[in-house]
N, C-alpha and C positions, 0 to 999 in steps of 0.2 A: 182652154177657156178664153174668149176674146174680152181683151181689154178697152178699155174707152176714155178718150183723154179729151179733155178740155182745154181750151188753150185760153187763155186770160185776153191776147191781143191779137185781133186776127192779122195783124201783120207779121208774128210767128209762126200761123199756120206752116207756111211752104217747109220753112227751117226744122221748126217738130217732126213732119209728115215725114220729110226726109230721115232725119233723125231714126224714126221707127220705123221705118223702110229697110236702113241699114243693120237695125240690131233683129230685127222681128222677122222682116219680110215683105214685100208690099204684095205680094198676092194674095191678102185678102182683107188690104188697106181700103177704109173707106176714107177721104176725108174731103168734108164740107163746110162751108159758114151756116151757118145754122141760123135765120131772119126771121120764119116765120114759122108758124105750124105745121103749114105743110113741109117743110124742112124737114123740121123733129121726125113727123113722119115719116118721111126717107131716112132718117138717120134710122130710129128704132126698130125699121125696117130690115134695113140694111146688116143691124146685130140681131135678127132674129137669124140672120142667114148666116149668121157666123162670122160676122167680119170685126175686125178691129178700128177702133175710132178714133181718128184726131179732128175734133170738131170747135170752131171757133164761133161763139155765140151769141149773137146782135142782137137776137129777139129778144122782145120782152118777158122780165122776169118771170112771169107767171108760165110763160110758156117753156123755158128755159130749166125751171121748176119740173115741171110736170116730167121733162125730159131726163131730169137728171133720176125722177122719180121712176121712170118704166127701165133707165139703163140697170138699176140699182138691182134690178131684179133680173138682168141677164149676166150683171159680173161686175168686177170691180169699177170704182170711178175715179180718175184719180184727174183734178185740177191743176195744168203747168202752168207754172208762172213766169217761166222762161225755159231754153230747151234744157233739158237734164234736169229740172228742180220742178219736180211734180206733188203734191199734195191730197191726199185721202178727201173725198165728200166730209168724211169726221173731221179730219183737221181743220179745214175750210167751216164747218160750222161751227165748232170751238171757236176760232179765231173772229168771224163773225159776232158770235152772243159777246166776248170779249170788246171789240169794237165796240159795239152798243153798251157800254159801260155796264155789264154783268161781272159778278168776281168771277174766278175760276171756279168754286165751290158750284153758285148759281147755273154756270154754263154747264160742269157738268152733271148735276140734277136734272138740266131743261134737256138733255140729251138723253140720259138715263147711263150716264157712265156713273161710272165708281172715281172717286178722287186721283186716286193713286193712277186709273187707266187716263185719265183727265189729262192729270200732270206728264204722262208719257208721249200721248199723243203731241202735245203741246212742245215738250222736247224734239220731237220727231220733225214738228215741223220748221222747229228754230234752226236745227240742222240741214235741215230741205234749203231754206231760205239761205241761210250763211248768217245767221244774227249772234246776238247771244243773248239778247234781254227780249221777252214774253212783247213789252211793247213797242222793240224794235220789230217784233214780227208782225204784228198787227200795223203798222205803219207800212212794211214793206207789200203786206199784203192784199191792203186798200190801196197802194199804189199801182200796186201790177192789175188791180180790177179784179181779186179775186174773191174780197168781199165789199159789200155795199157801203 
């Protein structure tokens, strides 16, 4: 199943790409900056054919949106924040509605998790980052661009 990654700054691109060149394969590495529409289109294109994604993403949210919206449905998505510390679509939205001053309860309600899957995800990604407190994660992860 091909995977699809996000890079927070596209001046990690090359360093990611590489990265997953070496552990994955690059023979059926795609990766791009992803600016505008037709971008996306190549990208989503590109995983229809089976390729795997390091795609670092300029374009406007809405479009970026919609992108992360058609990968979601050919395989996993997972947000780097740096190379090695990659992040779930789920965790990136937790961490998001947290940002926007939701408890953790609210966030996951607005998600439709269960508390207890909430509170794991939410570990998972404390660990991803290297933090140890919920709003050290949320700090690190509005800095690195991975939520708004």
């Amino acid at each position: 199943m091909a995977r699809f990654r996000l890079v927070a700054d596209p001046d990690l691109l090359a360093e990611v790409a590489e990265q997953v060149a070496r552990v994955d394969g690059a023979d059926r590495l795609h990766v791009a900056v992803v600016a505008c529409a037709e971008d996306a289109a190549t990208a989503v294109l590109a995983a229809l054919a089976g390729a795997d994604l390091v795609l670092a993403c300029t374009a406007p949210d809405e479009v970026v949106d919609a992108l992360v919206d058609d990968l979601w449905h050919l395989g996993p998505v997972e947000h780097v924040a740096a190379p090695g510390v990659s992040l779930s679509a789920e965790q990136v939205a937790l961490l998001a509605r947290l940002a926007a001053g939701e408890s953790l309860g609210e966030a996951a309600a607005g998600l439709h998790l269960s508390r207890r899957t909430a509170d794991r995800r939410l570990a998972q990604a404390r660990a991803a980052l290297d933090v140890r407190t919920t709003a050290e994660a949320v700090v690190v992860a509005t800095r690195r661009g991975l939520v708004g």
